[in-house]
N, C-alpha and C positions, 0 to 999 in steps of 0.2 A: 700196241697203243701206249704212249709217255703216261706213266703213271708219278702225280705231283702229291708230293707226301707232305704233310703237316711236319711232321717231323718224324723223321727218316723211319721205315719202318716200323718197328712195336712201340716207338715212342707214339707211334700217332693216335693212341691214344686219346690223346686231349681230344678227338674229334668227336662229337658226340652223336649220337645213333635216336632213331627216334626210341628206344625202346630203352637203352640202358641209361641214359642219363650221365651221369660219374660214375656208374656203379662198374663197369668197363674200363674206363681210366685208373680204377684203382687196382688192377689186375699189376701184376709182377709179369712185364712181359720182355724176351718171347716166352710163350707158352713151348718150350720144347718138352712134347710129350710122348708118354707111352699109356699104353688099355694097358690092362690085365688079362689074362683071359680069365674067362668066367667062372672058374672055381680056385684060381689064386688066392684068395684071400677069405676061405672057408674056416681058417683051423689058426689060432694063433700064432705053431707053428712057420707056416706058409706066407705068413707076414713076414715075423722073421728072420725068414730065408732069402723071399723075393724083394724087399723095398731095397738092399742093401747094394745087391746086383743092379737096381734100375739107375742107383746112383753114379754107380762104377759107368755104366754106357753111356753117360754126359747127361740124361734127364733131367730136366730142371724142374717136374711136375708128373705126377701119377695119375690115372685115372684107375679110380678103382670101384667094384660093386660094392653097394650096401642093400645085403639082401634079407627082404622083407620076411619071409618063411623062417628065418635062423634070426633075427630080429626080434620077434614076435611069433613065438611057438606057441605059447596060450597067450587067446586071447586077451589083450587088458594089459599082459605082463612083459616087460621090454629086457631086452639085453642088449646091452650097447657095447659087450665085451670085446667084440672084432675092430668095432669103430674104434675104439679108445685105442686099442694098439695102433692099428693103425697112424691113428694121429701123433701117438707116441713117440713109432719108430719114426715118421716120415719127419717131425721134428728133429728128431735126433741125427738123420740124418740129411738135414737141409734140405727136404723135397718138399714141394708144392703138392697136395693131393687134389683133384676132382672126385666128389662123389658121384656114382652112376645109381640111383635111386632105380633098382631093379622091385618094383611097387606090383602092380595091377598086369601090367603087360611086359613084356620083355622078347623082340623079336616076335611083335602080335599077341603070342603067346601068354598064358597066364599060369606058364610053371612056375615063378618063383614069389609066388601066393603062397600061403601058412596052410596046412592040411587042413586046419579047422575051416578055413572059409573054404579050400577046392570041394571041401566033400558037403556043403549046406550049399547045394545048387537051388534051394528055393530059394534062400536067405538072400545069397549071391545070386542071381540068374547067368546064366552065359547069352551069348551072343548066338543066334542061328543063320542057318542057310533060308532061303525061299523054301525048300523040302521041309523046312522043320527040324534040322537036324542039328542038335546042340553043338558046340567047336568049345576047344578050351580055352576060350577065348571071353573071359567077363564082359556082362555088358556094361557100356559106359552112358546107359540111360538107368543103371539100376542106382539111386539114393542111399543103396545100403551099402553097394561096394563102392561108389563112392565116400562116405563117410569112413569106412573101416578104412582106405587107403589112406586118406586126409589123415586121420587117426594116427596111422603109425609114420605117416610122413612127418606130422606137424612134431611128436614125438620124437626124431627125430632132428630136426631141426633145434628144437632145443635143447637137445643134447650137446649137439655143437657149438652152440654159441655159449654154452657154460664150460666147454671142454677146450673152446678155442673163439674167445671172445675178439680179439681182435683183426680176427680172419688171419692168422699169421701161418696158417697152416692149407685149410680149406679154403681156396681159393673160389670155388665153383659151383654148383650145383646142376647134375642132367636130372631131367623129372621124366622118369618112366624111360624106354629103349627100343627103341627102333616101332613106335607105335603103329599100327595100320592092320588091315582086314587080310585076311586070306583064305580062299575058296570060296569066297561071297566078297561082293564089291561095299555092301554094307549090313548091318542087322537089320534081319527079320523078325528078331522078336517082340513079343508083346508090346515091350515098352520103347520099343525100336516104332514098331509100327502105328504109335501113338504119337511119338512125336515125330514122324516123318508123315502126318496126314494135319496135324497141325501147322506145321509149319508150310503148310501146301506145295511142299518142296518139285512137287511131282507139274503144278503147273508152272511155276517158276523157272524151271531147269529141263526139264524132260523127265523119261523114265531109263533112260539107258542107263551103262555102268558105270559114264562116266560122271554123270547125272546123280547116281547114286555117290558114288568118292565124293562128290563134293559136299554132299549130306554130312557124310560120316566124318570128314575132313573139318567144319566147323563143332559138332558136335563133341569131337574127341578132343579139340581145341579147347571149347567152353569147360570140358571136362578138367585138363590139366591149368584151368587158371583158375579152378580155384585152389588147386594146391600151391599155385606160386602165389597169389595170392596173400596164402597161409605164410610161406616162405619173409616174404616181403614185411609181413607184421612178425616173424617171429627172428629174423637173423636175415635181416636183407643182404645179398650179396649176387654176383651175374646167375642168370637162370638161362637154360637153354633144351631142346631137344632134339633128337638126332633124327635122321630118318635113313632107311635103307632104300637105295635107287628103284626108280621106274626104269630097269635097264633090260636091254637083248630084246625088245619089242615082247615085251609082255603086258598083259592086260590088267583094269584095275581085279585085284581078288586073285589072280597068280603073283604079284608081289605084295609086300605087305602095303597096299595102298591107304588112301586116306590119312597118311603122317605128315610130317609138315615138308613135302614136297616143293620145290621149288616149284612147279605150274598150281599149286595148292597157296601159294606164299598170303594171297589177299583174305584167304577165309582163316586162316591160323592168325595172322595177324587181327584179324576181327573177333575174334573167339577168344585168345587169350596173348593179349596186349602188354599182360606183365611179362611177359618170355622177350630177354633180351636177345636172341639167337637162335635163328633156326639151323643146323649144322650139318652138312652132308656126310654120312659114311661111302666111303670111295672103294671101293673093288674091282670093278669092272674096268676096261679100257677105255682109253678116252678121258683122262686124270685133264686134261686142261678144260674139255668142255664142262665136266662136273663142276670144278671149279668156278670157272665164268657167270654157272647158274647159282650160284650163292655168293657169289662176291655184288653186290649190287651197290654201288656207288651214289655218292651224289648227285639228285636228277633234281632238276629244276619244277617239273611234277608232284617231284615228290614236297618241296615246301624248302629245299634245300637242307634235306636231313638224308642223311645214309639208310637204306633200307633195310640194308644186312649183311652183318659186316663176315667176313667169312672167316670160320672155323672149322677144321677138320679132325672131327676126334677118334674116328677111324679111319683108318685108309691099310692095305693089304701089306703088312709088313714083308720085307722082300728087298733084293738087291737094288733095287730101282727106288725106295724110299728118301734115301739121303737128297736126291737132286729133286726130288717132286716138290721136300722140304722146301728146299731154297729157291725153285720155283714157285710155291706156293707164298712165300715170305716177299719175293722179290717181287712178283707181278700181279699181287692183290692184297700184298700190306696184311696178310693174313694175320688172327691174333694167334693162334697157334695149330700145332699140325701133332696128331698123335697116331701114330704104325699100334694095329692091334694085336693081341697075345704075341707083345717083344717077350714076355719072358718065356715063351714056349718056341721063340726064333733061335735058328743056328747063327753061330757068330760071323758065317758069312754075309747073313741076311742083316744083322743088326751091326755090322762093321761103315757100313753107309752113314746109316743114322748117329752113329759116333763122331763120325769124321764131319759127316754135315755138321752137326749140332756144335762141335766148337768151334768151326767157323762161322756160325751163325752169333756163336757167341761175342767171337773176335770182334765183329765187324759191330756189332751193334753197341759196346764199350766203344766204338768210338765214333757210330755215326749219331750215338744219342747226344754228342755236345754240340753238334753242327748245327748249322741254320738250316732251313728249309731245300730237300734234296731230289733229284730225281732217282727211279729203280725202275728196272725193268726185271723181269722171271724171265730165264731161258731154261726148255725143254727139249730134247731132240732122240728121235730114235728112227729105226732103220728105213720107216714111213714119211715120218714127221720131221727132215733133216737141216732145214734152214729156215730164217724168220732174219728180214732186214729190216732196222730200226734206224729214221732217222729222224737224230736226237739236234734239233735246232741246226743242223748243217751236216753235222757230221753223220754219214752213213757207213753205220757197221752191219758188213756182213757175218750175220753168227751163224755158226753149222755145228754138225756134230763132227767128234774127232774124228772119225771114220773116212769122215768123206776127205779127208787128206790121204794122196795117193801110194805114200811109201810104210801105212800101220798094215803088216798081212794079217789082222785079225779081221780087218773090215771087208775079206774079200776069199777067207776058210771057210764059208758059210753056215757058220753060226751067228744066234740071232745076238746083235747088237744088245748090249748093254746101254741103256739112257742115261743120256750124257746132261746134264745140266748144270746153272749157275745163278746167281744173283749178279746183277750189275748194275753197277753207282756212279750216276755223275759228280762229283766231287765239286768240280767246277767246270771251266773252258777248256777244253782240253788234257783232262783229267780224271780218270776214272779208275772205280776201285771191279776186280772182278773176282767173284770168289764161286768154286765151284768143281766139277772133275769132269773130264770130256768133251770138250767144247773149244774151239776154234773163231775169233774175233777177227778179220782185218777191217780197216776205220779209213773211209774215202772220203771227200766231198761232194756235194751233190752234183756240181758240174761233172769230173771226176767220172762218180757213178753212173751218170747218164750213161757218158763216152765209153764205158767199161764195156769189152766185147770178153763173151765167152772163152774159152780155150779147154782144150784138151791136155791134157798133165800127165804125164811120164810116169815112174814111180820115184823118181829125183825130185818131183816137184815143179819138171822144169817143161814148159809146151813138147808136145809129142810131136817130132818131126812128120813133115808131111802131112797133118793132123790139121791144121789153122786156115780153111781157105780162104779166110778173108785176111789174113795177117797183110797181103800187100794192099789191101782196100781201107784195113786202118793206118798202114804205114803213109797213105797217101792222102790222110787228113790230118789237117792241124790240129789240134789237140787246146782248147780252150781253157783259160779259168786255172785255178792253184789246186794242187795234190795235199795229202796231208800225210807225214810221214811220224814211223815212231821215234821221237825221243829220249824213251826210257822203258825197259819194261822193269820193274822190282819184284821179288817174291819178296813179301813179308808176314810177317806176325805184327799182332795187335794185341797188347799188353790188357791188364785189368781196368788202365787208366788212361788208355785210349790212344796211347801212343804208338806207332808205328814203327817196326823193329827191323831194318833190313836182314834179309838173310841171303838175297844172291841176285845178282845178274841175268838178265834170262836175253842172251843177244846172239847173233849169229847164227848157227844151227837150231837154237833152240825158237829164234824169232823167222826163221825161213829168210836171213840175213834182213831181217826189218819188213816184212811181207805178214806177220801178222804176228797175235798173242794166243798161246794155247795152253790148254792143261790136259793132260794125257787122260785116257780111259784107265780107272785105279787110282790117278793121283788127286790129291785135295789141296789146293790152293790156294793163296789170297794174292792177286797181282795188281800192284801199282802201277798202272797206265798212265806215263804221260805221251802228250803228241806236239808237234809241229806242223804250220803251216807254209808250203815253200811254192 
């Protein structure tokens, strides 16, 4: 589907969401990012060591934990000693930081709570099953973990804004991580079941599980607004939270349910309305549908306000990341994309993400001076191998490199590496395409219509004896104008937006004018123009 951009890309920006207002616009984007894993940034040390490396791998922004337990070891008394480095080095070394507020819950869970609140389980209540059976899991009806969270969140917060007053560092804030129930669809406990009979949930909804998720789904919403809330009066800047997939056909209470799930989106939005983003963590197969469900666009229902704009602040660091990147940026304007524990990835796994991310950089120095553009996201792998796009007349067929008949890699039988790209209409005839593994030719739709199959050689060239209708198209006339290539360029894209040729790409490399491609392994930026004849 044509996706029409305000302006191009992270510029767009300017559009406003019902939930962030400008606070979104003021972001430094793309968000090109990386997690941390989860004990990177324990030990002053480990700061250090790691922010310096994420900068070397093209990052324009860190996400990193601020944890409550080493925050707040007695209670009352704060150390802000990791944050301050933190912020320290990531200025000093031009990064962007997200904090991941690892508060109350963290993957459900409530490990990374301060010993004194895990062990005053009256004080603190946890969360139970139906049986009765306590989970370490706080509950998010108890007034007192709530406060003690607020407490060292709020604490927090103005930390920052005295450490980094102009937001020139922290760009972000996540509240809480990967929120949601596991091994119960919602709390049983006392004060669970006080206000799950007040709110007479049970005639409203039903009693099932999924009945129950939607309890806990607004509940743990109301919960976390009023720490953004706090946010908002203490250091307002974007607020978001992530959730871990309802995936592989599991049930509510086998995944961490009740988070701010995309089928969850109307009770999180109603519960806590300061949260400018709801943000999927991506693992699982199926990277374009996840997507699709958190990218929610401008709907005439909705009052003509964007629902939710999509962000990705984890997704499965892995050879396949850099083109998910540039699909993600390309085909839903994403504000940004961040692969988790890169600094525990091998350098074949975070070589993508480098190579993506300065082409993402290239291209957006110079589509942010443009007027109003079009982009499409290509993705393709050994399943998913083609998607035809037609862009006002011009129909391009895009595939993955593979499915060209003379790579023998496409046909040793190992599994395809995913091939993807960004692609830019410029203008009429005019497109930018940047990306590795991916295969264009560009017809018109008359053209396309009349287009008959064919069988291909490993030359490229119809397989003899192979075409049985070749004398049934030879004996129609052929309608309407073709569109051929005029030009293909590889170039570079300067800091100032100017466009650098570096080479020709004709002949052999164009299947002598039969299409534009960028091999599996290579990363490119190719200047398309076309003719009409």
């Amino acid at each position: 589907m044509k996706k029409i951009l305000i302006i191009f890309l992270i510029a767009m920006v300017t559009m406003q969401s019902a939930f962030a207002g400008d606070r979104l616009s003021s972001l430094p984007c793309p968000i090109l990012g990386g997690e941390l894993s989860n004990s990177a940034a324990t030990s002053v040390a480990d700061i250090d060591e790691v922010m310096p490396r994420m900068r070397a791998l093209g990052l324009n922004t860190v996400l990193v934990p601020a944890y409550w337990e080493l925050m707040e070891p007695v209670e009352g008394q704060f150390d802000f000693t990791l944050i301050d480095r933190t912020i320290d080095v990531a200025r000093r070394e031009q990064l962007h930081v997200v904090f991941l507020w690892f508060g109350a819950w963290k993957n459900s869970m409530s490990c990374y709570a301060p010993a004194w609140f895990k062990q005053d389980t009256k004080r603190f209540p946890r969360a139970m099953t139906a049986e009765g059976k306590q989970m370490e899991i706080a509950s998010c009806f108890s007034d007192n973990v709530l406060q003690a969270d607020l407490k060292a969140f709020s604490a927090l917060m103005r930390h920052i804004r005295e450490r980094d007053p102009q937001r020139e560092v922290v760009i972000m804030m996540q509240i809480e991580n990967e929120i949601g129930m596991l091994e119960s669809a919602r709390d049983h406990s006392p004060l669970a079941e006080k206000a799950y009979k007040k709110e007479r949930w049970a005639e409203r909804y039903g009693t099932d599980e999924y009945a129950d998720e939607k309890f806990m789904a607004l509940s743990y919403a109301r919960y976390v607004e009023h720490l953004a809330q706090a946010a908002r009066e203490t250091h307002d800047m974007p607020l978001y939270v992530n959730a871990a997939m309802n995936s592989r056909g599991r049930r509510p209470g086998e995944y961490p349910s009740a988070g701010p799930l995309a089928h969850l989106i109307d009770f999180w939005h109603e519960g806590a309305p300061s949260i400018d983003l709801l943000a999927p963590d991506i693992y699982d197969t199926g990277f374009k549908s996840w997507c699709a469900q958190y990218a929610m666009p401008l709907r005439p229902q909705d009052g003509g306000i964007i629902k939710n704009r999509l962000f990705i602040p984890e997704s499965r660091c892995c050879e396949n990341s850099g083109v998910r990147a540039l699909y993600a940026f390309g085909e839903h304007q994403a504000l940004g994309f961040s692969p988790f524990a890169i600094d525990q990835a091998s350098a074949k796994e975070t070589e993508s993400v480098t190579q993506a991310y300065g082409l993402l950089q290239q291209v957006y120095s110079l589509t942010s001076h443009l007027s109003p553009l079009t982009t499409y996201g290509l993705l393709f792998d050994q399943e998913d191998r083609e998607r035809v796009i037609d862009d006002n007349g011009v129909v391009m067929t895009c595939r993955h490199y593979f499915t060209l008949p003379w790579d023998p890699r496409a046909t040793d039988g190992s599994t395809w590496p995913e091939g993807g790209a960004l692609l830019i209409r410029l203008g009429k005839f005019d497109y930018l395409l940047a990306g590795s593994g991916v295969v264009i030719d560009f017809k018109t739709l008359s053209e396309k219509q009349q287009e008959q199959q064919k069988t291909l050689g490993e030359d490229g060239f119809a397989e003899a004896g192979a075409n049985s209708q070749l004398s049934t198209l030879n004996s129609q006339l052929f309608k309407g104008k073709r569109l051929g290539l005029l030009s293909v360029d590889e170039v570079g894209i300067d800091a100032a937006g100017t466009m650098q040729y570096l080479r020709r790409h004709n002949g052999d490399q164009t299947h002598q004018g039969r299409h534009a491609r960028i091999g599996v392994g290579e990363w490119k930026i190719l200047h398309i123009k076309l003719y009409e004849y």
